[in-house]
C-alpha positions in Angstrom: -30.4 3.1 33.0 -33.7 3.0 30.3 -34.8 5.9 29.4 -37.9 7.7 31.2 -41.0 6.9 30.3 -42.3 10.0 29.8 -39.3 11.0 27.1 -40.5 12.4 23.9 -38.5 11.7 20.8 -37.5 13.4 17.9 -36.1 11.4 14.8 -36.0 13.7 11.2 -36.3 17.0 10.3 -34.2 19.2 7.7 -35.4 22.7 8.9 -32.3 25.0 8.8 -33.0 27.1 12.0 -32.6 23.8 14.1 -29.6 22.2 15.1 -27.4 21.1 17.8 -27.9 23.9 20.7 -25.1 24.4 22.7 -25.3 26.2 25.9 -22.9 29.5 25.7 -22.4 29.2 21.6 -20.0 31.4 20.6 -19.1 31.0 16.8 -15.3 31.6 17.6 -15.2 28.6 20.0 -17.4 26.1 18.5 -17.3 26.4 14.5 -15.4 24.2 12.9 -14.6 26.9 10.2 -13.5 30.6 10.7 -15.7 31.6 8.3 -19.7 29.8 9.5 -21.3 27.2 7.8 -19.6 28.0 4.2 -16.1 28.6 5.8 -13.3 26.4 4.4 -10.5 26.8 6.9 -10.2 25.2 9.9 -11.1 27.8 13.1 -8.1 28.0 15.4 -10.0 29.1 18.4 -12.5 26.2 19.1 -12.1 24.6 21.8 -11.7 20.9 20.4 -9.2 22.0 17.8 -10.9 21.4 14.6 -8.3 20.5 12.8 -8.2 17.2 14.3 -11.4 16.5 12.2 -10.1 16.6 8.7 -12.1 13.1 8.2 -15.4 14.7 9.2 -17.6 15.4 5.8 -20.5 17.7 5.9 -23.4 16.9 2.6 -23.2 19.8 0.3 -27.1 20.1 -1.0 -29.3 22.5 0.1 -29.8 22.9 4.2 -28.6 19.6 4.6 -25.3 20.5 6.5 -25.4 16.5 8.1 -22.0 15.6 9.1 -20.5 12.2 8.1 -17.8 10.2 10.1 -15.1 8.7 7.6 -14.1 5.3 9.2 -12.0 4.0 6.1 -10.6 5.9 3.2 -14.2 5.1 1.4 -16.5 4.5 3.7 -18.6 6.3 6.7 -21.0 5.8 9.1 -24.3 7.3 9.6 -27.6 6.6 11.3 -29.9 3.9 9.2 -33.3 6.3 10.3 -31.9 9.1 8.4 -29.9 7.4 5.6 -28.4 9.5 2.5 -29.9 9.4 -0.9 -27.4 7.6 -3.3 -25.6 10.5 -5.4 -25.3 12.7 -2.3 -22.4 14.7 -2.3 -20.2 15.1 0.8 -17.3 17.4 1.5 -13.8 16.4 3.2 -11.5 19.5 3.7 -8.5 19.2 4.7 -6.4 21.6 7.3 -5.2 24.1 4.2 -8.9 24.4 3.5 -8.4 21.7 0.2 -11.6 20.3 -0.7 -12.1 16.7 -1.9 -16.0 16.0 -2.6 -17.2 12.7 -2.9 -20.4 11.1 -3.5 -22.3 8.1 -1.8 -23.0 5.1 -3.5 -24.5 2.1 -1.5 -25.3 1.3 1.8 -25.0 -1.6 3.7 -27.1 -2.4 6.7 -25.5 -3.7 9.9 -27.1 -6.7 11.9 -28.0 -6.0 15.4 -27.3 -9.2 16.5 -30.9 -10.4 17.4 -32.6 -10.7 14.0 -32.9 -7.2 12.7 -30.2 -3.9 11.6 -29.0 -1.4 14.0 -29.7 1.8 13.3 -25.7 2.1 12.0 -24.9 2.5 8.4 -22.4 2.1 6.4 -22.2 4.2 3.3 -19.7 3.3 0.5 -18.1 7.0 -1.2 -17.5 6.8 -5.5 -14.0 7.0 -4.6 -11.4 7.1 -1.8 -10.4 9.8 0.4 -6.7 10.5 -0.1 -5.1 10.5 2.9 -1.5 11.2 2.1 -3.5 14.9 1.3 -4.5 15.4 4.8 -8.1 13.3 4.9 -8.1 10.9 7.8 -10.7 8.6 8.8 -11.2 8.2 12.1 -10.7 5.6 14.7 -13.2 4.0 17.3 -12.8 3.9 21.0 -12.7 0.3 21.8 -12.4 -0.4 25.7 -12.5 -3.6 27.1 -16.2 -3.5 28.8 -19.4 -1.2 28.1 -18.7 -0.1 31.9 -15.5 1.3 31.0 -17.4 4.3 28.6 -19.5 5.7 31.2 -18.6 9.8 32.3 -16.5 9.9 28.5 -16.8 13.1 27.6 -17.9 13.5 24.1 -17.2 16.2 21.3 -20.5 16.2 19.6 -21.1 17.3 16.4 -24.9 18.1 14.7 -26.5 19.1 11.5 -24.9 22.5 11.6 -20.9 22.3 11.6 -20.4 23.1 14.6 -20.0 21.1 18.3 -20.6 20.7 21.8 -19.6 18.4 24.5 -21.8 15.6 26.1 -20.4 13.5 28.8 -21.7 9.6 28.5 -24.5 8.9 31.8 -26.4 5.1 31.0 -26.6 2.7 28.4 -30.1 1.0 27.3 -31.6 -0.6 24.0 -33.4 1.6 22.0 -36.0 0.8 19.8 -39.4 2.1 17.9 -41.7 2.0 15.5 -39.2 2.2 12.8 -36.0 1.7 14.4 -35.0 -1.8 15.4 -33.3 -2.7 18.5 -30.6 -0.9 18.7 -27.4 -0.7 21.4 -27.5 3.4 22.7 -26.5 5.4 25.1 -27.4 8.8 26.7 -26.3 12.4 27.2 -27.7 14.6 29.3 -28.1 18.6 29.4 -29.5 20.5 32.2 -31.8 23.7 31.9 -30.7 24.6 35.0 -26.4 25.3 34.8 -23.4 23.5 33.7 -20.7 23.5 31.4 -20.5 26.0 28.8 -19.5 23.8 25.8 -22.5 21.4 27.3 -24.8 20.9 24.2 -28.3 18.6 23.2 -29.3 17.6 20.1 -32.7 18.8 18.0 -34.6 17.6 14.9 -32.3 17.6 11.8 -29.1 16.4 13.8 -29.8 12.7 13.6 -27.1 11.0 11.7 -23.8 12.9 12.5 -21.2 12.1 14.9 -20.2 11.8 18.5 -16.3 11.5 19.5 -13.9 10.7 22.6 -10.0 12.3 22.5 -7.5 9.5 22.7 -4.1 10.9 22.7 -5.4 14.1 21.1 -7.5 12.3 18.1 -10.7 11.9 17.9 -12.1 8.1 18.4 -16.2 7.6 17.1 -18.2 6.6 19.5 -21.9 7.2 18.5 -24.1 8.3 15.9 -27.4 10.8 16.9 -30.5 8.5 17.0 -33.4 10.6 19.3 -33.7 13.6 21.1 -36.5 13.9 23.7 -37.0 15.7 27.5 -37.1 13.6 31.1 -37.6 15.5 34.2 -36.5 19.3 33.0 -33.4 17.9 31.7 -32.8 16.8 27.4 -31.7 13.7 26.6 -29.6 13.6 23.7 -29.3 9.7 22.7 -26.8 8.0 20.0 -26.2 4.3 18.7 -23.3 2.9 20.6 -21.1 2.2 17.1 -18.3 -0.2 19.2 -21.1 -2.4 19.9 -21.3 -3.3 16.4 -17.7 -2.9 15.4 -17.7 -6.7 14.7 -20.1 -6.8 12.7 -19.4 -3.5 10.7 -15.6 -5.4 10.0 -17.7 -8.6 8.8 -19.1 -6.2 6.5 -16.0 -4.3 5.4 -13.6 -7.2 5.0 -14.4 -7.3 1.5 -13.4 -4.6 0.4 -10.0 -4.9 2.7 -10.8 -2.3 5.6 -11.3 -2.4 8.8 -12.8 0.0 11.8 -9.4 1.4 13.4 -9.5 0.9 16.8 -8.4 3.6 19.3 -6.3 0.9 21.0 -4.8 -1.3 18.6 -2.8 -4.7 19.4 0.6 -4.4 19.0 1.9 -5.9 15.5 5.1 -6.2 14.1 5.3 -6.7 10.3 8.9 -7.7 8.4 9.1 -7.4 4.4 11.7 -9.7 2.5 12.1 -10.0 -0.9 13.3 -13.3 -2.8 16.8 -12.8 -4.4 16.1 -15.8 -7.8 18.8 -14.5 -10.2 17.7 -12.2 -12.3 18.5 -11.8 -16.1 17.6 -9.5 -18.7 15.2 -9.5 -21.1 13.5 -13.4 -19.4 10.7 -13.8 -17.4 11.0 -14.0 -13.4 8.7 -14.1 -10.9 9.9 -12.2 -7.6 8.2 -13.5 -3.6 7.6 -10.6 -1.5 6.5 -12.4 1.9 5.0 -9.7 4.7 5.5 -11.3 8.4 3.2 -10.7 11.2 5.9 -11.9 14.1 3.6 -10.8 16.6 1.0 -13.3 18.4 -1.7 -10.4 18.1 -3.6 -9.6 14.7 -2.3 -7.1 12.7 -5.8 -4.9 11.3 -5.8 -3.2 8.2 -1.9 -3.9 7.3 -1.0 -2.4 4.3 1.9 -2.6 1.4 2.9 0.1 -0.9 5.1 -1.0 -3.5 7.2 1.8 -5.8 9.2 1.1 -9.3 10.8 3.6 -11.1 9.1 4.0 -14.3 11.5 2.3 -16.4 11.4 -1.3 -13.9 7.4 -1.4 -13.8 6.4 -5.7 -13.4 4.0 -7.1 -15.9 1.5 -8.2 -12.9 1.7 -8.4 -8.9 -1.0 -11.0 -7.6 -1.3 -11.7 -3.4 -4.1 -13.8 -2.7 -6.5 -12.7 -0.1 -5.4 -9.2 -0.5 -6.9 -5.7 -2.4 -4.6 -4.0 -5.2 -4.6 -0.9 -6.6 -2.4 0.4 -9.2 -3.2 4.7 -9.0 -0.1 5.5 -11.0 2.2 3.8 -13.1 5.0 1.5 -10.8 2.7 2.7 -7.5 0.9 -0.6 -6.6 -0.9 -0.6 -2.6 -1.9 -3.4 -1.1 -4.1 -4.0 1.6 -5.7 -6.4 3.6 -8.5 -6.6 6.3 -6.1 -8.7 8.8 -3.2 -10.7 8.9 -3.4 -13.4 11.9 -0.6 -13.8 14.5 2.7 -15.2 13.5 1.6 -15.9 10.2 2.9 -14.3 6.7 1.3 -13.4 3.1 2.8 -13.5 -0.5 2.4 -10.8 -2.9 3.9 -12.6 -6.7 5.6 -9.5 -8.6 5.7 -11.1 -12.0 8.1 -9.6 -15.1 7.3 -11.1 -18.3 10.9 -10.0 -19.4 12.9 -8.6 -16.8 14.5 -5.1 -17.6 17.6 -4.2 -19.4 19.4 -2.4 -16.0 21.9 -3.5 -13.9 19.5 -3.4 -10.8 15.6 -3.3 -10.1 15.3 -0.7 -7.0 12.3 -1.4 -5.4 11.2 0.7 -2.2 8.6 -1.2 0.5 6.6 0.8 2.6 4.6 -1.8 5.3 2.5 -0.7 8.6 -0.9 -1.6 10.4 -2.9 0.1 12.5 -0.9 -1.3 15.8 2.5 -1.1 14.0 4.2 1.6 12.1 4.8 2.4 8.9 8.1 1.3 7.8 10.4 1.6 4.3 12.4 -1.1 3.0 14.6 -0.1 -0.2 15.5 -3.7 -2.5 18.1 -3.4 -5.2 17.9 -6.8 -6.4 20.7 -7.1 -9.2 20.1 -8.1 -12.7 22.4 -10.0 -14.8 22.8 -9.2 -18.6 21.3 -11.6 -21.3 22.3 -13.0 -24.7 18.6 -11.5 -25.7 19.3 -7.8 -23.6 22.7 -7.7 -25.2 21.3 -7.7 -29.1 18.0 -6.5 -27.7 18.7 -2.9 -30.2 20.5 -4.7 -33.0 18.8 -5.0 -36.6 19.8 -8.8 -36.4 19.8 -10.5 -33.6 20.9 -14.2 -34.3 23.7 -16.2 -32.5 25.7 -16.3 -36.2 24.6 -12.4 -37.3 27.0 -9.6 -38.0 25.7 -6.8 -38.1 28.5 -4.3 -37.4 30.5 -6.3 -40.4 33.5 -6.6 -38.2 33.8 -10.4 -39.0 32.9 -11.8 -35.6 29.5 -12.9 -34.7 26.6 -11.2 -32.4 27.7 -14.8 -30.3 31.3 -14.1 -29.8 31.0 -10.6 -29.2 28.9 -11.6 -26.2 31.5 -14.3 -25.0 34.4 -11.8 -25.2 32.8 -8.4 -24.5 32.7 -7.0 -27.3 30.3 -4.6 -29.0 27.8 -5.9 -31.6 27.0 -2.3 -32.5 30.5 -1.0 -33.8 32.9 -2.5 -36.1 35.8 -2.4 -33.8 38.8 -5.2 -32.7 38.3 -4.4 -29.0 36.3 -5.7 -26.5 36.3 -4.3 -22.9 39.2 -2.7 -21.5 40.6 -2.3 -24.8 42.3 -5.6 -25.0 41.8 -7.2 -28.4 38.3 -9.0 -29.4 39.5 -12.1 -31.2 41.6 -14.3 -29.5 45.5 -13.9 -29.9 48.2 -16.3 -30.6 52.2 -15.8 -30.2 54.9 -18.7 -31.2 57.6 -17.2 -28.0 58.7 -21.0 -26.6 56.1 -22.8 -28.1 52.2 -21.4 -28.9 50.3 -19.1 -26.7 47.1 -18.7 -27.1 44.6 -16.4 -25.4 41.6 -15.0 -24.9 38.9 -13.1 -23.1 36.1 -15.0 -20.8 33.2 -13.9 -19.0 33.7 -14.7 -15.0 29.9 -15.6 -14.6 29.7 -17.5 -17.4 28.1 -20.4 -15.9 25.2 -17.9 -14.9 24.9 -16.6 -18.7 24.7 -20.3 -20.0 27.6 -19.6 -21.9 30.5 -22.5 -22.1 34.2 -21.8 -23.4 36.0 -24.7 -24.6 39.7 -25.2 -25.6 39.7 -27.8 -28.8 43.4 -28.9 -30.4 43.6 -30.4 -33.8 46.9 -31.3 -35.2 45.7 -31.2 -39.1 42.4 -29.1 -39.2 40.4 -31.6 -40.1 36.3 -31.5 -38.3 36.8 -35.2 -36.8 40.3 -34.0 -35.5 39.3 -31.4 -33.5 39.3 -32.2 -29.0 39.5 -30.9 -26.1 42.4 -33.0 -24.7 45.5 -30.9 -24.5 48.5 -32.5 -26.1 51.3 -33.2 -23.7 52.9 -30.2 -21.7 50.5 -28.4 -22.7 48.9 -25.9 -20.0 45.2 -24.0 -19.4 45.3 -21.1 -16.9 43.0 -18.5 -16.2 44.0 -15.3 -14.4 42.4 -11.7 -14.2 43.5 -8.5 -16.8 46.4 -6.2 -15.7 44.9 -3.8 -15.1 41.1 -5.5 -13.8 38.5 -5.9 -16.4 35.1 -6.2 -14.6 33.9 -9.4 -15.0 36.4 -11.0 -17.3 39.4 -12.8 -17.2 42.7 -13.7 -19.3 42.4 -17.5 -20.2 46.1 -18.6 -21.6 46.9 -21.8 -23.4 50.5 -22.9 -23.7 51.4 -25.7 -26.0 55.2 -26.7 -25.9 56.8 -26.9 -29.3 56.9 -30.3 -29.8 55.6 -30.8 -33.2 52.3 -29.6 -35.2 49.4 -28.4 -33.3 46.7 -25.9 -33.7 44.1 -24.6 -31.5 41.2 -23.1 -31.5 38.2 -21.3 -28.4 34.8 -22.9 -29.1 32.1 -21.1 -27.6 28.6 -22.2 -27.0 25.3 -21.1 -25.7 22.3 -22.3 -24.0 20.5 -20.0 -21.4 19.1 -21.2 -18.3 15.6 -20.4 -17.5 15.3 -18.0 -14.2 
């Protein structure tokens, strides 16, 4: 219903005596802290279990004790009437009494939908809240019709911290002088009896929140806007914030947020990887794709990303979407929505992939209608030509810098170790390849079983006089190539044997080339 005529209201006012008046206050049951106003841990007696209101800042200065409602992790809402001064500090504590101050630094007006602002405000914090420390923002109560909030009963908080309850009784549009039109609804306290937590609101209390319980958390619902009397009863009046949750999400798209809504759509959000091969020491550019399978919206999903410290990429880009880096290999992602049945990229780009065996990478996904989930990746990594000299003082194909007579190339080919003069490779079988004249020639030697992947090609070449022109890779009749794996296994090598029958002169020789594949 409007409100009476004859209802006198009350916008501003910073005197310290006046503040929200509940009906039987009792400090034990209604402060928020178990100390008063300067208390820092949470009271365990009130009534509407304080705790729950971690997200609830209260300005620092002076006697201005105004309470702020946190709605993302660096933003919250107040009344437009009463704004904050840019630079004023507000206070987040969470349930071990840790506090996190913060400071405002622009607000943003919200449209009322018919020309003019509401009085709602948002106000942007220097920095965000860190909620993995306890600070949560807070949802809103979003039912289906306006209808639907009448008789909610309200935990209302005022310029002192402390709070009351209010119980929801008409809807009207406010307006005045200086305030636009603007979406509100009433509370009502009697003079007369009622319930003891009942409170009303007074000069100084215009600005800070009122809440619903939805599955024991807090949901916003208004902001104070005027105070007056009708017919021996106060009237306690606030801005109807779901009224203008689209437009407060226009606003806060932007910066990737959205308002949290007490009753989100269900989402379900899938994280894959790409598997390209990976190789040391050159470039590669990894797709992580995030999947919305649901038909609903997903609001305010989110992507943490972790890398050990010694697998950090050069860059991750994902259009569309906000990225902060707060710690080396700790990149978050987030985004204001992601549609039904659709799916977003984020690029994780190495300029030169690491020197491990495996990049571990651990996924952590969720949206406010789906949970949070962790995915662990261990995408493997194949070793390079350039990871493999990577330490050496000279790292050409042709260098030797151990002085063992066999080249940085053919230690790679036949697993040996550039870095020590030794005649073994891997296993301990011998480095160089071996030749024995038992029933002819045998030659063999040692050959990588991914090859192909490394770019490296082995070829068997028979000359019968030495000579450059002489040398091919047709075998001379009887002759036999066979390939076969190391008794006992050698990880990723094999015994290549070449048999030529003693039929006359022949020599042979393993030549090996390289030529690396881009990724």
């Amino acid at each position: 219903m409007p409100l009476p005529k004859t209802l006198a209201i009350l916008f501003l006012g910073l005197a310290a005596a006046q503040a929200i008046e509940i009906r039987n206050y009792s400090p034990a049951r209604h402060d928020r802290f178990v100390t008063g106003e300067n208390g820092t841990q949470p009271n365990p007696g009130a009534y509407y279990v304080s705790s729950r209101y971690t997200g609830l800042g209260y300005a620092t200065a002076g006697v201005d004790g105004r309470q702020f409602a946190l709605v993302t992790p660096q933003h919250v809402l107040f009344a437009r009437h009463f704004a904050p001064a840019n630079g004023t500090n507000i206070r987040f504590l969470n349930v071990s009494g840790e506090a996190f101050d913060r400071t405002t630094t622009a607000s943003t007006n919200v449209p009322n939908g018919s020309g003019g602002v509401a009085d709602v405000l948002i106000v942007k914090l220097n920095a965000a809240l860190p909620t993995e420390q306890g600070i949560t923002p807070f949802p809103y109560l979003n039912l289906a019709t306006e209808a639907q909030y009448n008789n909610t009963v309200l935990t209302v908080f005022g310029q002192t911290r402390r709070a009351g309850r209010g119980r929801i009784s008409a809807f009207s549009d406010f307006s005045d002088d200086n305030i636009d039109t603007t979406r509100s609804y009433t509370f009502l306290y009697s003079n007369l009896a009622g319930n003891q937590d009942d409170s009303y609101l007074v000069s100084g209390d215009s600005g800070s929140p009122s809440f619903a319980l939805v599955n024991n958390r807090p949901a916003l619902v208004g902001l104070h806007l005027a105070a007056g009397l009708a017919f021996g009863s106060r009237v306690s009046t606030d801005s109807f914030v779901p009224q203008y949750a689209p437009a407060i999400n226009t606003i806060l798209a932007s910066e990737g947020y959205q308002l949290i809504p007490a009753y989100p759509a269900t989402a379900s959000l899938t994280a894959e990887i790409s598997n390209p091969p990976l190789r040391q020491a050159k470039p590669a550019d990894l797709e992580l794709t995030i999947t919305n399978s649901s038909p609903n919206t997903a609001t305010n999903p989110r992507l943490n990303l972790l890398f050990p410290t010694n697998a950090i990429p050069s860059s991750i880009t994902a259009p569309g979407w906000i990225i902060e880096n707060p710690s080396p290999g700790d990149y978050r992602l987030r985004i204001a929505t992601l549609g039904g049945n659709t799916a977003a990229t984020a690029t994780i780009k190495y300029a030169s992939v690491p020197v491990l065996d495996e990049i571990p990478i651990q996924a952590t996904h969720g949206s406010d209608g789906s949970p949070a989930i962790s995915q662990n990746f261990d995408l493997p990594v194949a070793e390079t030509f350039a990871s493999f000299v990577s330490d050496l003082p000279l790292k050409g194909e042709l260098d030797d810098p151990d002085l063992d007579g066999i080249s940085n190339l053919l230690e790679y080919a036949f697993g040996g170790n550039p870095g020590a003069n030794s005649n073994l490779a891997e296993g301990g079988h011998p480095l160089a390849p071996q030749t024995s004249r038992e029933n002819g020639l045998t030659f063999t030697y040692s050959r990588r079983t991914d090859a192909a992947a490394r770019g490296l090609t082995y070829e068997t070449e028979f000359s019968g006089n030495l000579e450059n022109e002489s040398w091919g890779t047709s075998p001379p009749l009887g002759a036999s190539v066979s390939a076969a794996p190391f008794d006992p296994d050698v990880p990723g090598f094999e015994n290549v044997t070449v048999i030529i029958p003693a039929n006359g002169r022949m020599f042979v020789r393993v030549k090996v080339t390289l030529a690396e594949h881009s990724p």
